[in-house]
Backbone bond lengths (Angstrom), bond angles and torsions (degrees), N, CA, C in turn:
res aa  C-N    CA-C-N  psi(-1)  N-CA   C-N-CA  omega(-1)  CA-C   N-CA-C  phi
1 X - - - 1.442 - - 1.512 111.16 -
2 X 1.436 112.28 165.36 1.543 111.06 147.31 1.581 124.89 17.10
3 X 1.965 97.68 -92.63 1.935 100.68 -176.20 1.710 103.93 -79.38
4 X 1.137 141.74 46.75 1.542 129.51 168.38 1.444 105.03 -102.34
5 X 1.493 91.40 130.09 1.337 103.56 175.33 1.862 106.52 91.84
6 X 1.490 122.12 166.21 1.390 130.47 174.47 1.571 106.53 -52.39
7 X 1.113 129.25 -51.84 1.635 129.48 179.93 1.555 105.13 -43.18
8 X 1.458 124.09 -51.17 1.037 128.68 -159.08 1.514 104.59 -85.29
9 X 1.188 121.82 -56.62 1.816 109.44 163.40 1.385 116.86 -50.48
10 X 1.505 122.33 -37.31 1.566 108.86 163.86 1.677 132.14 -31.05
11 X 1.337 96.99 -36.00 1.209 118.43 -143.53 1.841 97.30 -101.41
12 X 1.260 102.55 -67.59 1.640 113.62 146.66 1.608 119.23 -5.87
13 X 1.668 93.42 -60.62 1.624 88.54 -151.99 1.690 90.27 -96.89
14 X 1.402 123.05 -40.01 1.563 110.60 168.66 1.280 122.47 -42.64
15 X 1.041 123.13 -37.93 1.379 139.29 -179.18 1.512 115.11 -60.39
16 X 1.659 103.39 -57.75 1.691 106.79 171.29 1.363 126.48 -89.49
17 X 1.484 129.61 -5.91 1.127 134.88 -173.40 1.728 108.58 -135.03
18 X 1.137 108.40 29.92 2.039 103.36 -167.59 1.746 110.88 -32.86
19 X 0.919 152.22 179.91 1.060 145.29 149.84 1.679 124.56 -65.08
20 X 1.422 125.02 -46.20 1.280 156.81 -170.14 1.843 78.52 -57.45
21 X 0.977 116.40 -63.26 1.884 107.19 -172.58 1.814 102.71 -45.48
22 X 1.389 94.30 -51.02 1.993 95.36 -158.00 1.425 109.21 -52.32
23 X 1.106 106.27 -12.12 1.573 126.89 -167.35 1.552 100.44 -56.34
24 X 1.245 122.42 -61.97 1.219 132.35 -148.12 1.818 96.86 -83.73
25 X 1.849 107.84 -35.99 1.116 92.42 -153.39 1.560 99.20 -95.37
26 X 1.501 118.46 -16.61 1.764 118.47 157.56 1.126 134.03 -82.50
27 X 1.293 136.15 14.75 1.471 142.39 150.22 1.534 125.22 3.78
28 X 1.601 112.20 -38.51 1.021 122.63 -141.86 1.776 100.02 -117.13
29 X 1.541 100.74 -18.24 1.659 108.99 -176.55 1.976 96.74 -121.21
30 X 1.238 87.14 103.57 1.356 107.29 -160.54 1.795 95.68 -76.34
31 X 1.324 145.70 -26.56 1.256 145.78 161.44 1.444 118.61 -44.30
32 X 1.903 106.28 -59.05 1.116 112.20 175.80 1.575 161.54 -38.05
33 X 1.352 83.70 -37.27 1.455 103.69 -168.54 2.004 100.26 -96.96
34 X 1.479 125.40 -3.43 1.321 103.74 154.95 1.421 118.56 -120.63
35 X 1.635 108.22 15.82 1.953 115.26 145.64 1.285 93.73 -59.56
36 X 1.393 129.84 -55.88 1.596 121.73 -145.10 1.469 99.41 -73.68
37 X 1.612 124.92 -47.09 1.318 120.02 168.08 1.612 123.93 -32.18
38 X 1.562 109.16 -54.95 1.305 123.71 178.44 1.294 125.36 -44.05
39 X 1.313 98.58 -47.29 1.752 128.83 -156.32 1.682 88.41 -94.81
40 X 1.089 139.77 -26.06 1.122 146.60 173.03 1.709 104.73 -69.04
41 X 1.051 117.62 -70.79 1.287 121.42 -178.37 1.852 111.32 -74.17
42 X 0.776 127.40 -25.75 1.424 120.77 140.11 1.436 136.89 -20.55
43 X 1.511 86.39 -57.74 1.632 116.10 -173.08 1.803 95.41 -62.72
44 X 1.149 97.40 -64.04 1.823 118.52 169.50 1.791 109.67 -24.31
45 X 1.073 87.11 -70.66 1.672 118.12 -177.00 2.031 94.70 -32.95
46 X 1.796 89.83 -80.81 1.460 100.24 176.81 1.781 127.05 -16.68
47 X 1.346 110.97 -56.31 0.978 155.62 163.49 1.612 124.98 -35.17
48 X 1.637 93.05 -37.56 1.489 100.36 -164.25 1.388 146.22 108.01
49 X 1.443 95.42 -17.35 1.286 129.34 -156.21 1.703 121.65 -96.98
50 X 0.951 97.25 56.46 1.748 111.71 -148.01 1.700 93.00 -85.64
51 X 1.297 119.52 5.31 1.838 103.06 -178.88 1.245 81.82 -126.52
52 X 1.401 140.92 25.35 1.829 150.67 132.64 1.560 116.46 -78.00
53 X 1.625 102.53 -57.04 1.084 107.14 159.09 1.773 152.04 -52.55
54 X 0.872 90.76 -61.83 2.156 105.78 160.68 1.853 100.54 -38.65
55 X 1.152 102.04 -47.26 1.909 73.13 -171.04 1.595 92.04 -97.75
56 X 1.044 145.33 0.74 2.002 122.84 157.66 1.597 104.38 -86.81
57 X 1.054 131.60 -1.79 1.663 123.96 158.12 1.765 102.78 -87.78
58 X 1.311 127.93 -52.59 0.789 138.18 162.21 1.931 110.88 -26.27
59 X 1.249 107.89 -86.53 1.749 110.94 179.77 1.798 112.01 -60.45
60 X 1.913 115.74 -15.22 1.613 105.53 149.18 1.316 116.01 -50.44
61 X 1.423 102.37 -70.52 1.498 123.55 -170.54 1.739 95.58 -50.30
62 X 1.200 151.42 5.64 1.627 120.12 172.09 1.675 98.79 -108.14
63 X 1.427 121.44 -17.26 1.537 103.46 168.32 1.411 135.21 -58.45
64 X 0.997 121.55 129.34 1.572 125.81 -176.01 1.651 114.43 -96.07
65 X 1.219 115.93 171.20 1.498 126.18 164.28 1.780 100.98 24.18
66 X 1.306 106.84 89.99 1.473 104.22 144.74 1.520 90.26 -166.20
67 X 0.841 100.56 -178.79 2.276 126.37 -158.37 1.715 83.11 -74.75
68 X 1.351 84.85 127.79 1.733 90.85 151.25 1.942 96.60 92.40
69 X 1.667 118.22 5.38 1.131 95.88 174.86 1.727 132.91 -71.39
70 X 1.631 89.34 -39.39 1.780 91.80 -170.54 1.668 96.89 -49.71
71 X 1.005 138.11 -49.19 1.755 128.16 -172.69 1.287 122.64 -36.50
72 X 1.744 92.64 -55.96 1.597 110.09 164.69 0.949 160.63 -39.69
73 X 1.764 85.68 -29.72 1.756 142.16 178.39 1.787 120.89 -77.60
74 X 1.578 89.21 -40.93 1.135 130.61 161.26 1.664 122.26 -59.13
75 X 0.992 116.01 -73.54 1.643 130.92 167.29 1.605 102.50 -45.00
76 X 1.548 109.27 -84.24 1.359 101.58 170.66 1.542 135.14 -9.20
77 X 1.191 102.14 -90.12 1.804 107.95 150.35 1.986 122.38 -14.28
78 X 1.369 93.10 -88.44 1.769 75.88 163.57 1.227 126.50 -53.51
79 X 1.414 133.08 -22.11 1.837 111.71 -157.90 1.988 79.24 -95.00
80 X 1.261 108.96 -22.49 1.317 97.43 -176.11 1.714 115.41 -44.77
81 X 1.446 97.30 -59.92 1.567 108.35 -147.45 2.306 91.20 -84.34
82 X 1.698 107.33 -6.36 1.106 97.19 161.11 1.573 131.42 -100.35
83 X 1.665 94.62 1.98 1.819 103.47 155.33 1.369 97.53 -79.50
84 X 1.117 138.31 -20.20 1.478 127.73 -152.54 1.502 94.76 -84.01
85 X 1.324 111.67 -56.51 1.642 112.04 157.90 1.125 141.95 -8.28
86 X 1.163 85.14 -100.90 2.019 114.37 162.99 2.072 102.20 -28.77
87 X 1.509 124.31 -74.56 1.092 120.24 158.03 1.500 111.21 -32.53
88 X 0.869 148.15 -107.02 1.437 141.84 -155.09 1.449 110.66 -33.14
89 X 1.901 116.34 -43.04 1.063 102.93 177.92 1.857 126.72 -55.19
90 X 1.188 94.23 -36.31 1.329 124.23 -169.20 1.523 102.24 -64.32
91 X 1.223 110.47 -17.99 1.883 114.38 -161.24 1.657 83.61 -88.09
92 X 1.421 109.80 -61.07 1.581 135.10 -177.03 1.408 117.27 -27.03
93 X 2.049 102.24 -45.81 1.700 115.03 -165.97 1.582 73.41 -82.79
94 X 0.957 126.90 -98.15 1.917 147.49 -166.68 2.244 87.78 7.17
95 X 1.336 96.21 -57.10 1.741 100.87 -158.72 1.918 103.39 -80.13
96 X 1.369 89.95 -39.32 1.778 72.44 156.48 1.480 137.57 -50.73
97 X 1.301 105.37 -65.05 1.472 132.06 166.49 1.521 108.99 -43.16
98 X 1.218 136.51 -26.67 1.501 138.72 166.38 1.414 122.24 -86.13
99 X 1.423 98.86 -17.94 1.497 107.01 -176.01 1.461 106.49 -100.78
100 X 1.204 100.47 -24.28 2.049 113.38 160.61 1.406 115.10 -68.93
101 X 1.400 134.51 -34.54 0.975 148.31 158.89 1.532 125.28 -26.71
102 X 2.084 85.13 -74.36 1.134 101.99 -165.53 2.140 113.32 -69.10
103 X 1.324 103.36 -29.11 1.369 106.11 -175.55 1.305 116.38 -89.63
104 X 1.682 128.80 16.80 1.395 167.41 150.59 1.401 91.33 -67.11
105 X 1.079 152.34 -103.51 1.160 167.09 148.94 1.975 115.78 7.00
């Protein structure tokens, strides 16, 4: 159905838990709410979904001063330079596939 497989819990849990909700109801646990960003765009990431992703690493990355950032700081950094990846790869397949195209023709 629908949730089988990683696509389908993606989809599941964006759906029932977006981040934009936790907002209102974690106010008060100042760590939380840019794990959930992270872990949100992660989820994205997994997925494929890397022009979903870039702005929920993005709105992690603008919280300041609360417990638990340098890690965060940390994570960030890698998933960065492994969106950076994934994009290039993605540029790489796209120009193959056109250049397969074109000598098809």
């Amino acid at each position: 159905g629908d949730l089988a497989g990683a696509g389908g819990i993606y989809a599941a849990i964006r759906h029932r838990f977006p981040a934009k909700k936790w907002k209102k109801l974690l106010h008060h646990e100042t760590y939380v709410l840019p794990y959930t960003f992270y872990e949100e765009g992660g989820l994205c990431m997994l997925k494929g979904d890397a022009d979903t992703a870039t702005p929920l690493f993005e709105k992690a990355e603008s919280f300041k001063d609360f417990n638990f950032e340098m890690p965060l700081a940390l994570r960030l950094h890698l998933t960065r330079d492994l969106l950076r990846r994934q994009k290039q790869e993605k540029k790489a397949d796209e120009k193959a596939a056109k250049a397969a195209a074109k000598q098809k023709k």
